[in-house]
VEXTORVEX-997649 format. One record per residue: x, y, z of N, C-alpha, C in turn; residue in three letters. Coordinates in steps of 0.2 Angstrom, whole numbers, plus 5000, padded with zeros to 4 digits. Atoms other than C-alpha are relative to their C-alpha. Example, Ala and Ser with C-alpha at 12.3 -4.5 7.8 and 13.67 -1.06 7.14 Angstrom:
BEGIN
500449945000506249785039500450065000Ala
499649944999506849955036499650055003Ser
REM end
This chain:
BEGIN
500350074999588044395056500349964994Unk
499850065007588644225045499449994998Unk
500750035004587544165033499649955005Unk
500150064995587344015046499450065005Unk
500449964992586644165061499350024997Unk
500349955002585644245047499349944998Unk
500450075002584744065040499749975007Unk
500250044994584543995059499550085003Unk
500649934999583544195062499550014995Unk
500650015003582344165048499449965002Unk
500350064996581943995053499750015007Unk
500550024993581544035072499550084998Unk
500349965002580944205067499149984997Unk
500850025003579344125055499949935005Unk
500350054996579143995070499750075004Unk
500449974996578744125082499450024997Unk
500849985008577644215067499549975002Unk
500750055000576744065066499549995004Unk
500350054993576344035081499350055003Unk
500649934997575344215084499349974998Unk
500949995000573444195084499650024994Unk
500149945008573544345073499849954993Unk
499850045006574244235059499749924999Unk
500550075000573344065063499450024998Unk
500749995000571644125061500150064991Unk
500149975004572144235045499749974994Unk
500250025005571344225027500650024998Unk
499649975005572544355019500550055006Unk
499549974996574144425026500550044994Unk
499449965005575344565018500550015005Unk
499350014999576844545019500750044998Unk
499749985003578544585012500649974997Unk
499350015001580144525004500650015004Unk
499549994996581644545016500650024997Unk
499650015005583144615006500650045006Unk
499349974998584944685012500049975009Unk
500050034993585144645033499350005003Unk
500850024997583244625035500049935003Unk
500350084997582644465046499649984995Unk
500250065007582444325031499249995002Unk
500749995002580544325025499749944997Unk
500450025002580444205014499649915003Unk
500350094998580244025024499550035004Unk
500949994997578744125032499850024997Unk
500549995007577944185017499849924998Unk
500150065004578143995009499849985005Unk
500350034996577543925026499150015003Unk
500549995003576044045024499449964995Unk
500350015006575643985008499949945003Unk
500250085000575743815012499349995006Unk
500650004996574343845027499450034996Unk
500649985003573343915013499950084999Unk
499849935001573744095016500050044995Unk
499849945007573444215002500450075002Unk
499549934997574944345005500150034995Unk
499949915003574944514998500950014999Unk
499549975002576644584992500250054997Unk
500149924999577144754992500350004992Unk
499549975006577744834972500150085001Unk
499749944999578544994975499950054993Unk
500149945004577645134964500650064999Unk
499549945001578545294958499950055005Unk
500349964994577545404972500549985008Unk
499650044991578545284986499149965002Unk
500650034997576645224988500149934997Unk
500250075002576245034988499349954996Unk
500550035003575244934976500349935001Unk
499950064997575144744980499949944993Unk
500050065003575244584972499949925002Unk
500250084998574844374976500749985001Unk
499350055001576544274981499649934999Unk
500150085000576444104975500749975000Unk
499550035002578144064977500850035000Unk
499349975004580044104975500150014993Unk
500149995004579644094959499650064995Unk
500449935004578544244956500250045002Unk
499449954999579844364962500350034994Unk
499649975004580544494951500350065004Unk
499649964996581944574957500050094995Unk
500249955003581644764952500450075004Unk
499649934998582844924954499850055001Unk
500349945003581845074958500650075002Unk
499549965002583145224953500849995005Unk
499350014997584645244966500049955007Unk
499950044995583845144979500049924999Unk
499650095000584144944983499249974995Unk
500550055006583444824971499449985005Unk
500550014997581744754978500049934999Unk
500250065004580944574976499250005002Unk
500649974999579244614971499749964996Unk
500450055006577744514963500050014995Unk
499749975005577844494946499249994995Unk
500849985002575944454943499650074999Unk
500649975000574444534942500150065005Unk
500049934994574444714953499350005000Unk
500550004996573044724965499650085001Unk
500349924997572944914968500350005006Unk
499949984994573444994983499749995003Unk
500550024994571944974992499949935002Unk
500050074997572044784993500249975008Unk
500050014992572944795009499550005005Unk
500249994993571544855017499549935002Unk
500550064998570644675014500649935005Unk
499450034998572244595024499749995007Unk
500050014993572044515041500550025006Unk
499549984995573644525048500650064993Unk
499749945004574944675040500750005003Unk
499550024995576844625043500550054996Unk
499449935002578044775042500649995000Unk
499149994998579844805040500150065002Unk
499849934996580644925050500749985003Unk
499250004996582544975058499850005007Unk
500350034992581644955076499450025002Unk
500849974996580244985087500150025005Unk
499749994993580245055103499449965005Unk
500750044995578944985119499550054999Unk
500549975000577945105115499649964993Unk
500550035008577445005098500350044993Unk
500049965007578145145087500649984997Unk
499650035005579045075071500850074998Unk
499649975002580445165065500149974993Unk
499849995007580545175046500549994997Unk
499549975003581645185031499950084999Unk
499949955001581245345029499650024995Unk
500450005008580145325011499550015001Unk
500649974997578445355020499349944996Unk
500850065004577645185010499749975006Unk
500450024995577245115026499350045004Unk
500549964997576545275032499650014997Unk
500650005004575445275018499749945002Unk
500550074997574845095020499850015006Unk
500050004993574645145040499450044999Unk
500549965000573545295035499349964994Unk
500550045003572545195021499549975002Unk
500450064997572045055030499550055008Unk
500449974997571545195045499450034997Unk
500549975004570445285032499449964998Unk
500750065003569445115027499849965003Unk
500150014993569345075045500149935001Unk
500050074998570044895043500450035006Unk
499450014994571044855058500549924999Unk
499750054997572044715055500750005002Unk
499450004995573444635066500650044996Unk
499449985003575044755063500649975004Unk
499450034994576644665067500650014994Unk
499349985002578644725064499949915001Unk
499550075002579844575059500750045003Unk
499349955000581544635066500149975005Unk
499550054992583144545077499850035008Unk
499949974995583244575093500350065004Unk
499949934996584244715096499850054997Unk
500449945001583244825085499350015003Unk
500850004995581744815100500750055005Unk
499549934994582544995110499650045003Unk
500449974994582045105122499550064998Unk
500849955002581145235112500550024992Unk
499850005009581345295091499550055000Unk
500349945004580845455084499450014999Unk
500750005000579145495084499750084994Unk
500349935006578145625070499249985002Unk
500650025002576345655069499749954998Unk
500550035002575745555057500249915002Unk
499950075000576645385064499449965006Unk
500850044999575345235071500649955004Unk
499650084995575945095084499949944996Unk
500250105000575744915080500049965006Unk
500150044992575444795091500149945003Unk
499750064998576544665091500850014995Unk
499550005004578444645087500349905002Unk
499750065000579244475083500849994997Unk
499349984999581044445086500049914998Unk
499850064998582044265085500049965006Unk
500150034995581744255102499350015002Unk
500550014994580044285107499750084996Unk
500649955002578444415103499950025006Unk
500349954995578044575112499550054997Unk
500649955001576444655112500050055002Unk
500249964997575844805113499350024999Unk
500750004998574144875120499950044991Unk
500050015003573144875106499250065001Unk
500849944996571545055105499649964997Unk
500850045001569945005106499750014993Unk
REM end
């Protein structure tokens, strides 16, 4: 993709975003930084912020677990290398705890696709599955919604016990839900 494909896929990307229910009615949303071929994160973070939105951002502990922080900004990013893997861009305030997720409204995932069944496809580092199972544990339920193009939406993706659906993915062209348990 040109810079141009990648920039015009942020922008329609955080318009659909916006537009969820989910994320109108939020107080607090966790998020993430978008970094190597991920679909661009931050005009939707900054357009968060500007509706008032206190959003959560992940700092990637030594365990692979997640502990979280406040974005206020492209300016409170610090880009951080954790050992052989890709640098990150992780808050550079105050750390919240791991458990802070679970006071989130809406929970926006990255992931290499999703299939119609809802189920995410990981990197492989199991921080999400830990956030999945946490927030299971302290019985929140907030909105779980993938960010990813549209051709990483496929017909089915590896499945393991401990993985969890979500219940919405948003592409540059348009939001697909999935049924969501009682």
């Amino acid at each position: 993709m040109t810079a141009d494909d990648v920039r015009e896929g942020a922008a329609a990307l955080a318009r659909r975003a916006l537009g969820l229910p989910e994320l109108a009615a939020a107080g607090t949303v966790a998020a993430y930084v978008s970094v190597g071929g991920e679909p661009g994160t931050l005009v939707l973070l900054d357009a968060l912020r500007e509706r008032g939105v206190r959003v959560l951002l992940p700092a990637l502990l030594p365990d692979n677990d997640l502990d979280w922080g406040v974005y206020t900004g492209e300016g409170s990013l610090t880009r951080v290398r954790h050992g052989g893997k890709m640098a990150l861009f992780e808050p550079s305030g105050e750390r919240l705890g791991p458990d802070a997720v679970t006071g989130a409204d809406a929970v926006l995932l990255p992931g290499l696709a999703v299939d119609g069944r809802g189920m995410r496809l990981g990197r492989g580092g199991g921080s999400y599955d830990r956030v999945l199972a946490r927030l299971e544990r302290a019985g929140a339920r907030p909105a779980l919604v993938v960010l990813l193009y549209d051709s990483e939406v496929v017909a089915r993706v590896p499945e393991e016990a401990h993985d969890r659906p979500v219940h919405a993915v948003v592409t540059p062209s348009g939001v697909r839900r999935f049924r969501r348990p009682a």
